[in-house]
N, C-alpha and C positions, 0 to 999 in steps of 0.2 A: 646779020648780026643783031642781037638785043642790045636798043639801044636803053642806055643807063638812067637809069631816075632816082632823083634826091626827093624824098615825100618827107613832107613834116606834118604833124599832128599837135596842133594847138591845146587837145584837151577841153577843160572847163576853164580855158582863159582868156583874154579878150578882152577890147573895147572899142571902140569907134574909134579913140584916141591912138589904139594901139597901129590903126592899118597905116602909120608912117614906116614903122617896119616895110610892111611890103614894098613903100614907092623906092627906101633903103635897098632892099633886095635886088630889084629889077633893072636899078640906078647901076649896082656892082654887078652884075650879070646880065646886061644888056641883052647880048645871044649868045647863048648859054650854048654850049657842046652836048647837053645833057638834057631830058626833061626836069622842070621842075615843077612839084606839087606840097600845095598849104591845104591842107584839111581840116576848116575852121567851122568853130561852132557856129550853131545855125544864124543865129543874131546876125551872125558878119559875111555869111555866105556874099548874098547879093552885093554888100557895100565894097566886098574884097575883088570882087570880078567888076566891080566900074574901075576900081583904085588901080589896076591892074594894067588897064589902058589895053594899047595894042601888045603890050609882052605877051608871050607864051606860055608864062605862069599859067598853069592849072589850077584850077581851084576843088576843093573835096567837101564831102561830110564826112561826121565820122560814125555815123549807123544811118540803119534805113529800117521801115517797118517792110513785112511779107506782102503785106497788104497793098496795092495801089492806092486805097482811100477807106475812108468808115470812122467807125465810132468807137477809136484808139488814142482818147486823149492825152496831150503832151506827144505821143509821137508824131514821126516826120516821114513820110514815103517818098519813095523814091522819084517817082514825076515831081513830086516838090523840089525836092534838093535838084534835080535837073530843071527847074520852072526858072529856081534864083540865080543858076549861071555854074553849076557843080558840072562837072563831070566825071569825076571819082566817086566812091565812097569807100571809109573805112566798113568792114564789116567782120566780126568774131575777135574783137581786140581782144585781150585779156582782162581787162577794164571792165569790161560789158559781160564777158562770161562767168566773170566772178560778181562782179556787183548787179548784176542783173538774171543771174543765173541761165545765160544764154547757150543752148547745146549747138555740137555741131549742125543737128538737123533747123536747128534756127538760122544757122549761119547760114546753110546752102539754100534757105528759104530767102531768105535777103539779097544773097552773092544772086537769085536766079530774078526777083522784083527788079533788082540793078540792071541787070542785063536787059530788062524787057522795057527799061525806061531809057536805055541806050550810056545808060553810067558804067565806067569798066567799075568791076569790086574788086579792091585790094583787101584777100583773105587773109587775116592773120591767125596764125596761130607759133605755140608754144609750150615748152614744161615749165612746170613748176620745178623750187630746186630739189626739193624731195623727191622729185620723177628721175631730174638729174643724178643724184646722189643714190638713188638704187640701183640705177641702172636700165633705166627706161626709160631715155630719154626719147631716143630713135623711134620706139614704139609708140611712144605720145603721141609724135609732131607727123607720124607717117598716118595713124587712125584718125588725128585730125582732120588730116588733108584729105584724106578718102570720105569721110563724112562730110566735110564742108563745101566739096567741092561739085557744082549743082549741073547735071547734065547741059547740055550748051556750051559750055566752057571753053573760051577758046583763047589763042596770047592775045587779040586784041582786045576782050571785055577782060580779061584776069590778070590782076598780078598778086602771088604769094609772097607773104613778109613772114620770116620767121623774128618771132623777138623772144627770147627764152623769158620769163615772166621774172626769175632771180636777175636779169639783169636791168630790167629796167626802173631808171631813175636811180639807182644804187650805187652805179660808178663802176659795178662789177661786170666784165666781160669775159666773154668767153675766150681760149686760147682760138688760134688762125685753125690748129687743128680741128677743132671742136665745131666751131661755125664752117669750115670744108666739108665735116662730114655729114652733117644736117643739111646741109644745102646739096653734096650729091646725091645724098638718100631723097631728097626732096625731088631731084631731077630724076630719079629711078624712078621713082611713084609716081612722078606724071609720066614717063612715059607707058605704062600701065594703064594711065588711067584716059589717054586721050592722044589724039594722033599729033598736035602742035604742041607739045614738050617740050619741043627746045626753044618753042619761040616764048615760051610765060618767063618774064621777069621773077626771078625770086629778090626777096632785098632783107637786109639782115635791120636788125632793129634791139637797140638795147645798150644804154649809155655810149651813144654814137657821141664822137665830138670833135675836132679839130686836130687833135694830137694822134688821136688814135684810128681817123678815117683811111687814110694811106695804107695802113697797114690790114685792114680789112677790106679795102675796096680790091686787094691782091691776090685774094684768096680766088678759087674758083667758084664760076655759076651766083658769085656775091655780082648783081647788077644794079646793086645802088642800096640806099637805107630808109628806112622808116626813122624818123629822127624827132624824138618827143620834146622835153623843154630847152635842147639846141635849135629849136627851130623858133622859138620865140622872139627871138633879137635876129636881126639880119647880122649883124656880127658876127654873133657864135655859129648862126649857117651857114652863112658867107664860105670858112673855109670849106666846110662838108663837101659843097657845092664844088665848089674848086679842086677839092682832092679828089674828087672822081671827073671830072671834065679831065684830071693828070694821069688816071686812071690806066 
């Protein structure tokens, strides 16, 4: 069985003050039935994996340079982000593809530096609602994932997030139908594309939150969420967390 993970993504938020959150988190989820992952900016990488103690909390970044090292100022590679205490990393957010103009072929250049630094990559991708609303949604998130996804690739360095890009931070979600059939179209293409298929995590991601977690943690091949500014307060995690440990 795939076992479920709750990944949260910090974003460009944070502060030193802010990592009582996590001892919050760790405190209500002692041992957890679930994996959990914080994917905090770089600043708090290190300070969040002391704060962390002996829990199981995961810790992430949330991109990586192709590069192992060089002369790519303000970026971070990937032996970096595994040097401060990561084990994850975000890579091909919608964040990053839009405000940095990042293609899939950057993605699978990333997803494949992660692997080789021993980080699993959590591939995201996604439509736009204009993809949605033509009718091309399915075709998006399936040329994404064949583009992104970097030879080597196996369930234990990869896990796929789909987060439709209309739904995040909007409040707007997708129907139970809608996220089923992305996600089995998703399980269709990896088996396509690689022989452990069933064991890659997909996770849905996009105005996830306490009310409406249950209700999508039910759907099929959904094995947990990418979860943007619900993951910021251990309160508003807290149930995420919990709705799929009910799972």
């Amino acid at each position: 069985m795939r076992r479920k993970l709750a990944a949260g993504n910090w974003k460009m938020n944070g502060l030193v003050d802010d990592l009582s959150e996590i001892k919050a988190l760790t405190e209500a989820h002692p041992d957890p039935d679930v994996d959990m992952l914080i994917c905090a900016p770089a600043t708090l990488i290190a300070q969040m994996a002391w704060a962390r103690g002996t829990h199981a909390l995961q810790i992430g970044g949330q991109t990586c340079h192709a590069e192992r090292s060089g002369a790519h100022t303000g970026d971070i590679s990937a032996p970096m982000l595994r040097d401060a205490g990561a084990s994850h990393v975000l890579v091909g957010h919608s964040e990053r593809r839009t405000d940095h103009g990042e293609t899939d072929a950057d993605v699978a250049g990333q997803a494949a530096a992660a692997h080789a630094a021993g980080l699993v990559a959590v591939i995201c991708i996604g439509e736009t609602l204009d993809q949605r609303e033509s009718g091309h949604a399915l075709t998006v998130i399936t040329d994404q994932l064949r583009g992104s996804l970097p030879p080597g690739a196996t369930a234990a360095n990869t896990v796929i997030a789909y987060e439709p890009v209309w739904a995040i931070g909007t409040g707007k979600v997708p129907t139970t139908e809608q996220i089923g059939e992305v996600h089995g179209t998703l399980r269709a293409t990896l088996r396509d594309l690689m022989k452990q298929a069933e064991g890659v995590r997909l996770l849905y991601g996009g105005s996830v939150k306490g009310s409406n977690a249950g209700e999508i943690f039910a759907v099929a091949d959904v094995d947990g969420a990418l979860v943007g500014g619900a993951s910021l307060k251990a309160a508003d995690f807290s149930p995420i967390v919990s709705a799929l440990e009910n799972a």
